[in-house]
C-alpha positions, 0 to 999 in steps of 0.5 A: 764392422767393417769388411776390411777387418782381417779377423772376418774369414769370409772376407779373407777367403781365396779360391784354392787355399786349404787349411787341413787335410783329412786322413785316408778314407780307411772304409768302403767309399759310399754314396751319401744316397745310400745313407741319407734320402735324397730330400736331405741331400743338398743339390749345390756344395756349400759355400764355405771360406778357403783359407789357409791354416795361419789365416784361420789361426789369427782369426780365432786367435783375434776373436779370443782377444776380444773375447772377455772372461774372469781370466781376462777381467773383473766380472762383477756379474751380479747374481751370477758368482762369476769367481776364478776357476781354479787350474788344479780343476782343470788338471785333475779334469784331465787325468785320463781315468776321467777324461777318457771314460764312456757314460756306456761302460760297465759299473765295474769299469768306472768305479773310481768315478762313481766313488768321486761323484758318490763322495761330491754328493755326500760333501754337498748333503754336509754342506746343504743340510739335506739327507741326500742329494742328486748330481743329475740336473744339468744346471741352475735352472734344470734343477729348479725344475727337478725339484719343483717335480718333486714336490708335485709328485709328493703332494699327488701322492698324498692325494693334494691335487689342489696344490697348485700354487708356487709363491715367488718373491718380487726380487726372485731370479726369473728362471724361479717363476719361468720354472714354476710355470713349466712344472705346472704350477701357477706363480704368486708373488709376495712383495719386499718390504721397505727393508727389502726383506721379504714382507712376513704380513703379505705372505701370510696373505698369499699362503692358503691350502693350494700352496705347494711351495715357497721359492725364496733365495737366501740371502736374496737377490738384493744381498740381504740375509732373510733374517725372518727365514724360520718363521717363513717356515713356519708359515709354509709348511703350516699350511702344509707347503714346501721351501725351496731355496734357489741356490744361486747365492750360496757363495754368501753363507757357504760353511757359515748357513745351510739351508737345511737348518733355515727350514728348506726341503729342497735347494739346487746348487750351482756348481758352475758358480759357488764351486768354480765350475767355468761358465761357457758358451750356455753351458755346462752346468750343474744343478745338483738338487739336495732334499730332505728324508721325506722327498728321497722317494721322488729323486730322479733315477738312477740314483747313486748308491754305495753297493757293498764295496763299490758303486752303483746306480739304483732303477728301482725307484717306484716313486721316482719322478724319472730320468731328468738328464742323460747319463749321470749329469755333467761329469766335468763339472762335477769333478771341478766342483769335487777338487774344488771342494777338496782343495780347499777344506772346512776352513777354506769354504768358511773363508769365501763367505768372510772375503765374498761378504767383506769385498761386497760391503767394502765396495758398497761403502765405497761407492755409496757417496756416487750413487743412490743406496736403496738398502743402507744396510750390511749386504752380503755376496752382493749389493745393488745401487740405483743410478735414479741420480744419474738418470735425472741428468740424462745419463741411464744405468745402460749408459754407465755399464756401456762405459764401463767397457772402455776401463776393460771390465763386464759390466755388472747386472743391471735393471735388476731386481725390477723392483730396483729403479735403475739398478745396479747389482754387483757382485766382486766374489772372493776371489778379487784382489783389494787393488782389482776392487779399487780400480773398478770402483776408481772407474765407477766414481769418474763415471758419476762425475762424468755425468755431472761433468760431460755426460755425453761421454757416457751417453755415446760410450763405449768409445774404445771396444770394436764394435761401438753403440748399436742401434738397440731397438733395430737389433731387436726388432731386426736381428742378423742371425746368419751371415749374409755377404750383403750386410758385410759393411754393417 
């Protein structure tokens, strides 16, 4: 980037010039040697840009241009259900009585917000097929943890210390052997068969007496429904094991499949995809974790009760794995999803699986002609293509979603699942208009002729974005993590 480019505030930074102004002190005056200890006081005044209030107006407005979002682009992240969140959950995020509330008040201050979240948790046990469900992990992966705790301590106290091992499928999203390991269990992995179905002989293979659980995701990160799921059932809690269900996917069988009634004991939710909370900046997310009757006792505490008339928070969890989280979850979030789920109704839930599930096949029909097609099968929310076409002549998956950005859209996941060779996972979602899915599908298949035609167009992408191809391996072996004055002509 170049030191020219008005949008970097250092470089437009003037001795003098002030964007703000600070209220009157309205409390005694103290030295900071009275509030901190003097090794933590810096001996120089930091260097920070002066610049006016338009200057640093257009600075973050520029940024915000090149900033890409669902409300910017299509975002056909694969496995991350990146759908449009609606504005009415933002609004009703808003209302005051939401908005302006402490997680420290007294119960009786904020029973309209115990009431909602008491009332999202009894709509997600509806929706799961669990018994009964908590609001408290943060996201996706915390509440992979959560429930992986669960069934540690459900096991321990029936006296199962030797169930040690967690079976992890080789399409699993890898937060599920990441969160294994750190519950303080060891991985197995069972392979995919041909069809790309988990393979019923190999699993039967890897379960014995230390199996805890199963992790599986349904249907799986390749877009395909597991049609063997209550055998797999069968099989895990045969040996006495739990099932998890990642519920990552969820937007694929929402109001048609819940993981209750497929044999799952435990399933976390993303509220922040199939229930159009926005994705940002790491965060906030929502894991809520649902369970069956015989894991409630390990629940994290509190736990939300109805208390007569009103609601409240349950301490008295003897057998209770503790506090994941502080506070009650992320508040925000969970009305989002609460509005979100009451906008729409029974019907419309149903609807974002037949529009999710039909977008997906429409477009994998569409560009199975241009790229290889290593299940040719019905997909579900999702699909994967392989680009070993393109690769042999000489234009690599990295290539393809690189040129993307030049037609204006998030590439989609790509080299994964790993047991994919040159993947390409897409996934368009519900909410995408039949033109949005042309145009995209219009740019994938000029890409395919491109690398037959002119691959170094493709090769060189992205030739239209701000910043053009990086130098890969020097990012990673030589990362900038702070701004440095001298690198301002990189």
């Amino acid at each position: 980037m170049n030191k020219n480019d008005q949008s970097l505030i250092f470089e437009m930074s003037q001795p003098g010039r002030i964007g703000y102004s600070l209220p009157e002190l309205d409390i005694p005056e103290v030295e900071l040697s009275e509030l901190l200890p003097n090794e933590f006081l810096r001996e120089e005044e930091p260097e920070l840009p002066e610049v006016s209030e338009l200057d640093i107006m257009r600075h973050y407005t520029a940024l915000s241009k090149r900033n890409h979002g669902v409300d910017s682009g299509f975002y056909p992240l694969g496995s991350c259900t990146m759908k449009y969140n609606p504005k009415i959950n933002e609004d009703v995020a808003r209302f005051d009585g939401f908005a302006h509330i402490h997680p420290l008040q007294q119960e009786e201050t904020v029973q309209g917000a115990l009431a909602l979240l008491y009332d999202l948790q009894e709509h997600l046990v509806e929706i799961t097929g669990m018994d009964e469900v908590t609001l408290q992990p943060a996201a996706g992966a915390h509440g992979e943890w959560t429930g992986l705790m669960m069934i540690r301590a459900f096991h321990e106290a029936n006296g199962d210390f030797h169930r040690t091992k967690v079976i992890v499928p080789d399409s699993a999203h890898g937060t599920n052997p990441a969160s294994a390991t750190v519950a303080g269990f060891e991985t197995v992995t069972v392979k995919s068969g041909a069809d790309g179905l988990v393979d019923l002989e190999d699993l039967k293979r890897v379960v014995d007496e230390n199996t805890a659980a199963l992790m599986l995701t349904n249907p799986n990160t390749l877009g395909l429904f597991e049609e063997n799921i209550l055998e797999m059932a069968e099989i895990i809690h045969g040996v006495g094991g739990k099932l998890y269900y990642d519920g990552a996917n969820l937007n694929a069988v929402l109001s048609k499949a819940r993981p209750g009634d497929m044999g799952f004991d435990v399933v976390h939710l993303n509220l922040h995809k199939t229930f159009t909370g926005p994705h940002g900046g790491g965060g906030p997310g929502s894991g809520p974790v649902g369970v069956k009757s015989d894991l409630i006792p390990y629940l994290p505490k509190p736990v939300l009760v109805k208390k007569g008339e009103g609601y409240g928070f349950d301490y008295n969890r003897p057998k209770s794995i503790g506090r994941v989280k502080p506070f009650y979850g992320n508040f925000g979030i969970n009305v989002r999803a609460y509005t979100y789920i009451r906008t729409m109704g029974p019907d419309g839930l149903k609807a974002v699986t037949e529009y999710a599930v039909l977008n997906a096949n429409y477009m994998m029909r569409r560009l199975a002609p241009f790229y290889d097609l290593p299940f040719d099968r019905h997909c579900k929310h999702e699909f994967v293509l392989s680009g070993k076409r393109q690769k042999k002549l000489g234009v690599r998956t990295l290539d393809i979603a690189k040129r993307l950005l030049d037609f204006g859209y998030h590439p989609p996941t790509i080299y994964f699942p790993l047991n994919v060779e040159e993947c390409i996972m897409i996934e368009p979602t519900e909410t995408e208009s039949k033109e949005t899915l042309d145009s995209f599908i219009d740019a994938m298949i000029q890409i395919a002729k491109e690398a037959e035609e002119n691959p170094e167009i493709v090769q060189e992408a992205p030739h239209t974005t701000v910043v053009g191809r990086l130098d890969e391996t020097l990012a990673a072996r030589k990362p900038v993590l702070r701004y440095e004055k001298e690198l301002q002509n990189v």
